[in-house]
N, C-alpha and C positions, 0 to 999 in steps of 0.2 A: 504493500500500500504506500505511493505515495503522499502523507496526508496533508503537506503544504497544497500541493497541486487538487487535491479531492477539496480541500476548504475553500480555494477558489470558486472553484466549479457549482458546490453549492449553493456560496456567497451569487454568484451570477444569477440561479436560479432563485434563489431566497433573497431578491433584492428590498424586500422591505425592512430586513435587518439592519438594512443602511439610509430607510428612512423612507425610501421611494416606493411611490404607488405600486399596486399589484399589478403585473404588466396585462396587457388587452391579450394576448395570447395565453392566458392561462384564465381569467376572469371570462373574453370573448363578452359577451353582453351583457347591459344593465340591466334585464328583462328579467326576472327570477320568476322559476314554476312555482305553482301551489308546494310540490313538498320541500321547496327551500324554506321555509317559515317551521315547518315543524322539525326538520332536521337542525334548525338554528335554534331553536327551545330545548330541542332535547340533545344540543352540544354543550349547550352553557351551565348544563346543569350538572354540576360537579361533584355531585355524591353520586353520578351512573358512571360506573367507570368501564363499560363492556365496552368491549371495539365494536366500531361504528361502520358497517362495510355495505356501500355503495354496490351494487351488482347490475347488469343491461348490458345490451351490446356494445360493440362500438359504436363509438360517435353519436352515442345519446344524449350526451351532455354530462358525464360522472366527472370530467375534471375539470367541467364548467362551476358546477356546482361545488366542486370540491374549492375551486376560484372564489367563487362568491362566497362560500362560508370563513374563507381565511379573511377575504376582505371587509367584511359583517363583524368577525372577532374584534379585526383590530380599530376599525371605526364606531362600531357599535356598541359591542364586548368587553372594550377597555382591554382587550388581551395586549400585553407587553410584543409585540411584532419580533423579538427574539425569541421569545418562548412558542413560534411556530415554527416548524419545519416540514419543507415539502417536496416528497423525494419519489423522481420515476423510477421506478421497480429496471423497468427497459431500458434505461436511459444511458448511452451509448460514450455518450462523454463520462459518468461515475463511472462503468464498466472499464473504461480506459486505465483508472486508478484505481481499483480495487476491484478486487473478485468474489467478495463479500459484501457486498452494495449494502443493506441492511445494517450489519456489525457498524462498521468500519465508517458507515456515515453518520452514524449516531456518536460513535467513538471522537469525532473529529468535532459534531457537534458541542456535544458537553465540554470534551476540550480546552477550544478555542471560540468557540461562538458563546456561549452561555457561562462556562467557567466555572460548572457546580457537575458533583458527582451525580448521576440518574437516581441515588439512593440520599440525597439531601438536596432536591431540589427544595428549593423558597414557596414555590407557587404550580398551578396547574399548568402542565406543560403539553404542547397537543403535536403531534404528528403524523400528517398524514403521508400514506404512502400509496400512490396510484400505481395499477394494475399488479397486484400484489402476485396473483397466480404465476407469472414470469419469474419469481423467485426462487430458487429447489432447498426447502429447508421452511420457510418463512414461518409456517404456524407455531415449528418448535424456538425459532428465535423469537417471534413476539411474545410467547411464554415464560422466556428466561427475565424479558421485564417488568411481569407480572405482578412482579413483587412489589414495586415503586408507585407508591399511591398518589404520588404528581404525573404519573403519565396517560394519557390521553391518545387511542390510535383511531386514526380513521381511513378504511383501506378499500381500496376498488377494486374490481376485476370484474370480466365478461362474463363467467361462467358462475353460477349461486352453487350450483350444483359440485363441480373442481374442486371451488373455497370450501365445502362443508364438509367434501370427502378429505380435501390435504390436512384438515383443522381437526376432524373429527373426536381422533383421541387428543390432543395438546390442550383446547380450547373448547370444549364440548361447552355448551350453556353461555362461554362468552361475548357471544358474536349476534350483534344484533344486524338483520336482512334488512335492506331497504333498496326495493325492485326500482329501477328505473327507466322506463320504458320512453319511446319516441310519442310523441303531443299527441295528444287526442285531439278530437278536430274541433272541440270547445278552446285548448288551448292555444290551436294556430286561430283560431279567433280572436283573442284575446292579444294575442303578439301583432296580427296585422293590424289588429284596431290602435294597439297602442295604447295615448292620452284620452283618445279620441273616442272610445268604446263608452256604447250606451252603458247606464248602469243595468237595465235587466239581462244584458247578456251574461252578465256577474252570477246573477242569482237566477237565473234559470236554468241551470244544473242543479243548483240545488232544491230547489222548487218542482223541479221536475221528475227527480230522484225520490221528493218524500211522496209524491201524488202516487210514481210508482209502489213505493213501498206501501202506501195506504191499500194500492188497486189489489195486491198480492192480498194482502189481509182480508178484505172483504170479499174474494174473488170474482172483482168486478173490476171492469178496465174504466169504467165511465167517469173515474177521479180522475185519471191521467189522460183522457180524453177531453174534458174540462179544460185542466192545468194547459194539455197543448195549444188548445182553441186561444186560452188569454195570450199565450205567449205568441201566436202567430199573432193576433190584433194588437199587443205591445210593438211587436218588430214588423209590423208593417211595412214602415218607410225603410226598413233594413234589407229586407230579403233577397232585394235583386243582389245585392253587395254580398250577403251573406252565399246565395247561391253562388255565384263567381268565386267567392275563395272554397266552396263548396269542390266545385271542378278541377282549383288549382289544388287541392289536398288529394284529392283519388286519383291526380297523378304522377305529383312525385310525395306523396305520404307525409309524414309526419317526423322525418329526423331532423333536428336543429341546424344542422350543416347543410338543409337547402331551402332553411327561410330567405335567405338575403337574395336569391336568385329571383323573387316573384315568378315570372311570368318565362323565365327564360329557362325552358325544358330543358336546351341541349347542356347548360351547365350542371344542370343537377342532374341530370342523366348522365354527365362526366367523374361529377360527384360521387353518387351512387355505387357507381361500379369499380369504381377507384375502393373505397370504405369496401364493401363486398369482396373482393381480390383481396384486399390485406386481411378481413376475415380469415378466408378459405384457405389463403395462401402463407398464412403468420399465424393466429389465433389458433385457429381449429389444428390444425399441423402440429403446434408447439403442446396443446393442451392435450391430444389427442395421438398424435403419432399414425396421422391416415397415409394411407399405403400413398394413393395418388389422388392430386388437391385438381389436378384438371377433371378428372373421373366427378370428383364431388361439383364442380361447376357444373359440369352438364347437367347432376343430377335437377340441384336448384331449379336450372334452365328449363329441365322438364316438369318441375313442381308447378313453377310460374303458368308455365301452357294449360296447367290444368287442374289450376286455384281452384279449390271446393270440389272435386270430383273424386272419385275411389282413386288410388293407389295399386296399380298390378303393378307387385313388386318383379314378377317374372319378368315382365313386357320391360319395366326400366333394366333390369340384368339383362338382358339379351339386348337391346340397344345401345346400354353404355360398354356392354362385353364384361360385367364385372358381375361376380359372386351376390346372389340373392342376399344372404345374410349380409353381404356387405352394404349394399343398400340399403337396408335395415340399420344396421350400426352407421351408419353416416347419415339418413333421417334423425337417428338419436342425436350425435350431434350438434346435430346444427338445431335441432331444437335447444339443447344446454345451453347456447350463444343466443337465442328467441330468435333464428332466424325464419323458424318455421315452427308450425303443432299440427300435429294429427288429432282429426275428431272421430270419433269412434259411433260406433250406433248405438241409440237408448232403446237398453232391454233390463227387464230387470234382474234378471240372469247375468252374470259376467260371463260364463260357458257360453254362451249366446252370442251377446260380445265379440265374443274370438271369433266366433263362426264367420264373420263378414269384415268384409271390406273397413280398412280406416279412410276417411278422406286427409287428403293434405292440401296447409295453405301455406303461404308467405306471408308472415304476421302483417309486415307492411306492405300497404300497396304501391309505395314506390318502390319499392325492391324489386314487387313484382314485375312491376312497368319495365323496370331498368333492364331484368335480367330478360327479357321479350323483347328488346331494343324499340320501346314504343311509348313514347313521353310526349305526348303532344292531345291538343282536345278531341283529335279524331277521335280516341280509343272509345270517349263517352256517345258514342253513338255506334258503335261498332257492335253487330250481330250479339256477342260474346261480354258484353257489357254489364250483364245481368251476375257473371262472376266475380267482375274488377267490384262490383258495388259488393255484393257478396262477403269479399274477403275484407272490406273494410270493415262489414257490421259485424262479422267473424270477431274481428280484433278487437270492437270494441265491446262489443255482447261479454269477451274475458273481460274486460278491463270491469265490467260492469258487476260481474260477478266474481270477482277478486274484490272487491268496494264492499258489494252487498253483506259477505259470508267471513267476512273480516280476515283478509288477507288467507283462508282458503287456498287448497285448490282451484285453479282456477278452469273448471274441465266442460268445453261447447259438443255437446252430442249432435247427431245426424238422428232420422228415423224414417224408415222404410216397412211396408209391409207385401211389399210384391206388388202393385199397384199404385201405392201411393208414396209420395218423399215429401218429407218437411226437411229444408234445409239446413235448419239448428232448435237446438234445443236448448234452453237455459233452465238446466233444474238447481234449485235451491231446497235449502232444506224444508220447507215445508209446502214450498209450489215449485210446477212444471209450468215452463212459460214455453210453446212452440211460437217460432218466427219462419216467414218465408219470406226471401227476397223477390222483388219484382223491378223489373227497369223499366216497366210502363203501367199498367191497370194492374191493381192487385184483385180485382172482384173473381175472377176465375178459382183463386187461392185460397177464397174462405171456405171453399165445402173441405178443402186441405184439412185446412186448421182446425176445423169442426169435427172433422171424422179421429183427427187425434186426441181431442179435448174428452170426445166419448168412449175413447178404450180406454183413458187413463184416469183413474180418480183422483190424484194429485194435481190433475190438469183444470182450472177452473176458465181460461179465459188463455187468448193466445193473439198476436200481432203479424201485420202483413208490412213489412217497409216497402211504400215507392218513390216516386218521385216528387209527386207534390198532392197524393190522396191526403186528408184527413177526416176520417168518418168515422164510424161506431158502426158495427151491426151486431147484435146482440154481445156475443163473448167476444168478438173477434174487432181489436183495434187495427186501422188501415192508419200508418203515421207515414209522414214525407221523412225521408229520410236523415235528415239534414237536423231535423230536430229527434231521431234517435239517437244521431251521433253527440249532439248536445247531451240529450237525457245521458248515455254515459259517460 
């Protein structure tokens, strides 16, 4: 190690130790998501001392937010700006000087930057360390500091699943999860509106969320039919606005890294697949050890083609030329990293379950778009459009029910009976909510919805998303789509 030259290096990246603001490449925007607020409550609060670990894909935002929480401390906080430190796991320059990146920069910290033993620190000392999993060792060395009741870790990585199994025995109970996924399309509302955002766009998720939860209760949809009807005549003079950022979210999705592009596909489609490739190509390889990361592109590529339909894992083995099972083990995956989930069919048998087909999505719908090389507004009129919407309600039906069941599994079923298909399923523990997508008239769909509301007794009432339907008929809610993806 050598530590004059490792002090530097993290002096460069820890420049507020010398005074100067947090740099825009680690902060990146003043915008902060809803769970920066509870993440910033539950940092300051210095009798919780469990490591604090960030998890989602890449380029979610985890060292945006890990930006804004250091900048919060030391502006907000009254944290001492020495007593943070903020160290890339990957970080190519530290690996230059040391081969213990972990040890050895906390070593040089205490040191020379702060000047106190880690076992007589003065005050709460906080350390975050981004993308932790890149580490070989890390769970049992953040254990060895375990001991020192001034220390404070807070650590990222793609995989929830990697962190839990490398941590398991070291850190068992210590490690508090906090998912971060790419914006919901309430949130890309919220950022394109800016200053500028009505205040009920604010509270129309929330408003919309409890009418839900009422509708569930009473097994009647006519609360939340209600609730949509005020909020369509509140946002009246909005809709056109709101429909247009509508379009520009279903087609290049919801990751933070292709807000600043509006309107200009071909960059966030440059975007996209650029993040995607160091996925498949860094991530998943490094966490995983796949035989071949071209093999795993095509797979995605084939997933994209055929967002929300069964999965013949034969047909993908024999087109990509690779081993069934291997298929299988690289769906898993790249689900680990949320690039993708499989929905399974709702039976109440699990034996049953196996019997059939999983469908598979790509969580985000630009992913999808990108990996189809198709980012532009054709796509929303295109034959096959009924899927791209699909996969969005997909994504956000989890988000919806990871919310509902308090951080839950978060598991979307399919349902088929030989004749008939509901496209998802949302069960919760005391109701079955059937949804079908529509990209034009949902009235064809309600004898759908109706013929499963009657084989199932947990089933009281079920939704048809279209385009711009809002109606009631008897159990069955017809919403515009735009305001399900609000609701969740």
């Amino acid at each position: 190690m050598d530590e004059q030259q490792l002090t530097r290096v993290l002096s460069s990246i820890n420049v507020w130790w010398n005074g100067l603001e947090i740099p825009t490449s680690l902060k990146k925007a003043e915008t902060r998501r809803k769970i920066f607020f509870s993440l910033s409550k539950e940092l300051m609060n210095e009798k919780d001392r469990d490591i604090l670990c960030l998890t989602g894909p890449r380029q979610v935002g985890k060292t945006t937010l890990m930006g804004q929480l250091i900048d919060f401390q030391i502006k907000e906080g009254k944290v001492d700006p020495k007593r943070i430190i903020y160290i890339v796991a990957d970080s190519s320059l530290i690996k230059l000087n040391t081969e213990n990146v972990l040890v050895d920069s906390l070593k040089v910290y205490f040191d020379y930057v702060l000047g106190e033993s880690p076992e007589s620190l003065s005050s709460m000392t906080y350390i975050y360390l981004d993308e932790v999993q890149s580490l070989e060792g890390w769970a049992l060395q953040l254990k060895s500091y375990e001991v020192y009741p001034n220390l404070k870790f807070i650590i990222s990585g793609s995989s929830q699943t990697k962190i839990k199994n490398d941590s398991s025995e070291s850190l068992v109970g210590r490690i508090k999860f906090r998912l971060i996924l790419p914006f919901k399309f309430s949130e890309f509302l919220e950022y394109h509106y800016g200053n500028s955002i009505p205040k009920d766009i604010n509270f129309c998720p929330v408003n919309l969320r409890e009418a839900f939860k009422k509708s569930i209760e009473e097994g009647n949809p006519s609360l939340l039919y209600k609730e949509a009807t005020r909020m369509q005549i509140k946002l009246s003079k909005e809709i056109s606005k709101i429909k247009k950022l509508l379009n520009s979210y279903l087609i290049k999705g919801g990751y933070p890294g292709t807000l600043v592009y509006d309107e200009d596909y071909s960059k966030a489609l440059e975007k996209i697949k650029t993040d995607l490739e160091l996925t498949v190509y860094k991530d998943i390889y490094q966490m995983f050890k796949t035989r071949n990361s071209t093999d795993l592109m095509t797979l995605l590529t084939l997933v994209a083609n055929s967002c929300g339909q069964k999965i013949n894992y034969s047909k993908i083995s024999s087109s990509i030329g690779i081993d069934r099972r291997v298929v299988m083990d690289y769906l898993h995956y790249t689900s680990l990293v949320y690039l993708t989930s499989e929905s399974k069919i709702y039976k109440n048998s699990k034996y049953k379950q196996a019997e059939k087909q999983n469908k598979a999505y790509l969580i985000d719908v630009g992913h999808r778009n990108a990996l189809l090389g198709e980012m532009n507004e054709k796509i929303l009129s295109e034959s096959n459009s009924g899927l791209l919407f699909q996969t969005a309600v997909y994504d956000h039906a989890m988000k919806l029910r990871f919310n509902l069941t308090n951080h839950m599994e978060h598991e979307i079923f399919y349902w088929e009976d030989g004749t008939t298909e509901v496209d998802l399923i949302l069960s919760l523990e005391n109701s079955i909510i059937p949804i079908e997508v529509k990209s034009k008239s949902g009235d064809k769909a309600i004898g759908t919805i109706k013929k499963f509301i009657s084989q199932h007794e947990k089933s009281k009432w079920g939704i048809i998303i279209t385009l711009d339907e809002l109606k009631i008929e008897k159990n069955v809610l017809l919403m515009p789509l735009w305001v399900f993806l609000i609701l969740c």
